[in-house]
C-alpha positions, 0 to 999 in steps of 0.5 A: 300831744293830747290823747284823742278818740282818733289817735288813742287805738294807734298809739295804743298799738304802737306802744304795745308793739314797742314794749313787746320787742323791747322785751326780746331785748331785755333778754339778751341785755339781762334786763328786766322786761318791766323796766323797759315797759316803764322806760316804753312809757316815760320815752313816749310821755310828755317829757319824751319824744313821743310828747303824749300828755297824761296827768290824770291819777284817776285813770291810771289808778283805775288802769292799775286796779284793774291790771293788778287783779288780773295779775293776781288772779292768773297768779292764784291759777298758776299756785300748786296747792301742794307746793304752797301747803309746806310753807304756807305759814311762812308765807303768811308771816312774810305776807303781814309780819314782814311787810308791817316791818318793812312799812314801820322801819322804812317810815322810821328811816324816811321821817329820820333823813327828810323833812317829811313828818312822821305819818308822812314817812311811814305812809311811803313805808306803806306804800313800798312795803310789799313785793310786787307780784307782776315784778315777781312773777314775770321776772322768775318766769322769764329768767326761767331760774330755777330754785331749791326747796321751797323758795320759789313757791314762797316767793310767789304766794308772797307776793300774790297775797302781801298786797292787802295788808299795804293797801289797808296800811296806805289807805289807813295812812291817807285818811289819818293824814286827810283828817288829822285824827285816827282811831286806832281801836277802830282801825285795827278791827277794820283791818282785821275785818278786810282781811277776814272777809276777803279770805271768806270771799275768796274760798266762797267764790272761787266755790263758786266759780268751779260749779258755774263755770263746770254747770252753766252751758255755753254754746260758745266756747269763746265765751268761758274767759269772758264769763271768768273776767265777769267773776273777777271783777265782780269778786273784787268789787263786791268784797270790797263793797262790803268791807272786805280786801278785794285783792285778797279775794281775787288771789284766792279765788285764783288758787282755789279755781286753780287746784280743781278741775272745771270745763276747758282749764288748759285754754283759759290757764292760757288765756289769762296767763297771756292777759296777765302778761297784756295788763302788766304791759298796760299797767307799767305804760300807763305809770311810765306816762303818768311820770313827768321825768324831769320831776325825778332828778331832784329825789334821786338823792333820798330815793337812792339812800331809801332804795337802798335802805330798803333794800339792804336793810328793811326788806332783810329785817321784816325777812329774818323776824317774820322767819324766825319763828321758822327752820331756814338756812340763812342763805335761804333768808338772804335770797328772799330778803334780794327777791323783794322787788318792788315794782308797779303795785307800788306806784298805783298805791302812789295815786291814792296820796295823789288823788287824796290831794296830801301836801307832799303826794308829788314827792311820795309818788316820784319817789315811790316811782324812783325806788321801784324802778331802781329795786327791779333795774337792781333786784332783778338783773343780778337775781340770778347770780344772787342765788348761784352765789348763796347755793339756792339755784337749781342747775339746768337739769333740774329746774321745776318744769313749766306748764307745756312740759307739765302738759306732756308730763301727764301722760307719763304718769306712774299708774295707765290703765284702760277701762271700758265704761259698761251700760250699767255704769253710774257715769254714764250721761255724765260730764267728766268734770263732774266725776270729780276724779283724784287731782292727780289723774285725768282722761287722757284718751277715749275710743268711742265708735272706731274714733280717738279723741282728746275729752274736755272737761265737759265730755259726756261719757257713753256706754262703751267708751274705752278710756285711757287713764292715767294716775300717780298711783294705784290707789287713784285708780282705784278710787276712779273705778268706783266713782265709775261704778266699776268694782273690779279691780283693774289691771294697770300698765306702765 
């Protein structure tokens, strides 16, 4: 069935609608949502019985672009910077190191069983190199499993920043494959050009983002996702437009945004998580469609012999190496050798190939599709039995609480007190984001003329306000009085 003006919103819909109760089944089966979305999209394309035509790379290429970067973005959002700060170098070094590993070994192994050249081989090892941030993302979330130490941070920070080094190693791989020819001096530096720029750009706009979206004076509320999804793209486009890693910049950016205060946080910190959730349902339809399956069962046998390469064997050397320079118990390296699931991100890097026109591109892309689907169907059913098997899982009681329990969690902070904001005051006429307060603090509460409420990141304070306060520590409380201007020392309750 062609796709039409009239019957794309009505397809559309029902597909959205169809992905989003598979998800409930997916749950009680122990099924990976993101495979059923695939399954969602293969069942309705034109070898299903939904008969939906779609073969055009570009569009979905464009689609996954596009979904990619919210997912990455809303990822970035949701990073602690004081989690991550521990291991921030082991994720750097499982982010280029292991994915360089991944790429060479896969590409070795693939040239080595089929008929397929050497660049060919390593440009498949490119492609499937990094772990796929949706696949991480969501499956940890929804599983809810929880994990000892520092793994999950890890896990996360990988998979958001690990994509820009097999993006620069495909599109490298392409064009060499295209021209005949590469210069690899040239090639070098313009890697480590992407990367240093998409690093700049992401620190200098996710700067900027914090002061213009704290700054700029929207008469509607609704309008700050809209002005946010206007960054994102245009962090993207323009870091990519000057040479540098777009991916990388949006994840940045991400973070940093996240780990400050600005104007209505909690609702955009909702609005984006639920987007990333709509962009990976968008992403694994679209690939679903754009996969014919009758083109699979001929690669089943060296997907499966990849697959499992992969994953036994590639994915835990690039993990042991690129660690080694670090202490981690083995058992630690063992789970996050099975957590490197693959999933849509590999698939959309498939259309470059396809779109490039390369003489085995059809087979790079079935593949590629086949090796994903299998990593999250594999990986991810038996995720949680891995860790309790290896002694990583952390027991229900325990397990790291989620964004509603973090919001409750904010009023039981060790350090309350109660301040009375005086006319002389230096905060007053001031927006509360813009006291810039210890992180680990906020307004839980004021009282101004006999009414409570909740304040808002651009809450203007008033003389007389009655303020009540929460802090980690009586040191943030002192540090708040005298952004207040108040040199008293207060006293605290508990």
């Amino acid at each position: 069935m062609q796709l039409t003006t009239e019957n794309i919103l009505l397809f559309g819909s029902l597909l959205l609608f169809a992905s989003i109760l598979s998800s409930k089944t997916s749950a009680r089966l122990g099924i990976p949502t993101l495979i059923l979305f695939l399954v969602v999209g293969m069942l309705a394309g034109s070898d299903g019985i939904g008969g939906i035509y779609f073969d055009d790379p570009k569009i979905a290429q464009f689609l996954g672009v596009a979904a990619l970067n919210f997912i990455l973005f809303s990822g970035g959002l949701e990073t602690k910077w004081e989690s991550i700060k521990p291991i921030l170098r082991q994720g750097i070094s499982l982010a280029t190191i292991g994915v360089f590993l991944t790429a060479l070994t896969v590409g070795l192994f693939v040239h080595w069983i089929t008929d397929f050249s050497l660049l060919e081989g390593l440009l498949l090892g490119a492609v499937v190199s990094s772990t796929d941030a949706a696949a991480v993302f969501s499956i940890l979330r929804s599983k809810s499993i929880g994990l000892k130490g520092g793994i999950r941070p890890l896990l996360e920070l990988e998979s958001g920043s690990n994509d820009p080094l097999a993006y620069v190693l495909t599109i490298t791989l392409t064009q060499i494959i295209v021209q005949g020819e590469a210069n690899y001096s040239a090639i070098a530096l313009k890697f480590v050009l992407e990367m240093v720029l998409g690093g700049l750009f992401g620190l200098i706009f996710g700067k900027a983002m914090i002061w213009i979206i704290n700054k700029i004076k929207l008469d509607t509320e609704g309008l700050y996702p809209v002005l946010l999804l206007a960054m994102i793209f245009f962090i993207f486009s323009f870091t990519d437009l000057l040479g540098g890693n777009g991916f990388l910049a949006v994840y940045l950016s991400g973070v940093l945004l996240g780990n400050n205060k600005f104007i209505h946080k909690k609702s955009l910190l909702k609005f984006y998580d639920g987007q990333a959730w709509l962009m990976q349902i968008i992403m694994f339809l679209t690939l679903g469609l754009l996969v014919f399956p009758s083109k699979i069962p001929p690669v089943v046998g060296p997907g499966l012999l990849i697959s499992f390469f992969l994953i036994f064997v590639a994915r835990p050397i690039g993990v042991f190496i690129s660690l080694s320079f670090f202490r981690m118990k083995t058992r630690e390296k063992l789970f996050i050798s099975w957590v490197g699931l693959r999933g849509a991100v590999p698939i959309v890097f498939a259309t470059y190939p396809l779109i490039a026109g390369i003489g085995k591109a059809d087979m790079i892309f079935n593949l590629v599709f086949f090796i994903s689907a299998t990593s999250v169907l594999l990986q991810g059913t038996i995720l949680g039995y891995v860790a309790r098997k290896l002694h990583v899982y952390v027991p229900e009681k325990s397990k790291r609480r989620f964004p509603l329990d973090l919001e409750l969690s904010e009023v039981a902070k060790s350090e309350l007190t109660e301040i009375t904001l005086p006319k002389e005051s230096n905060a007053i006429g001031k927006k509360i984001v813009e006291l810039n307060f210890p992180v680990s603090s906020s307004i839980v509460m004021i009282k101004r003329n006999n009414k409570y409420f909740i304040p808002t990141g651009a809450t203007q304070l008033v003389d007389g306000d009655n303020m009540l306060i929460t802090a980690d520590n009586t040191d943030a409380i002192d540090e708040i009085h005298r952004l207040l201007g108040i040199w008293k020392s207060p006293e605290s309750v508990n």
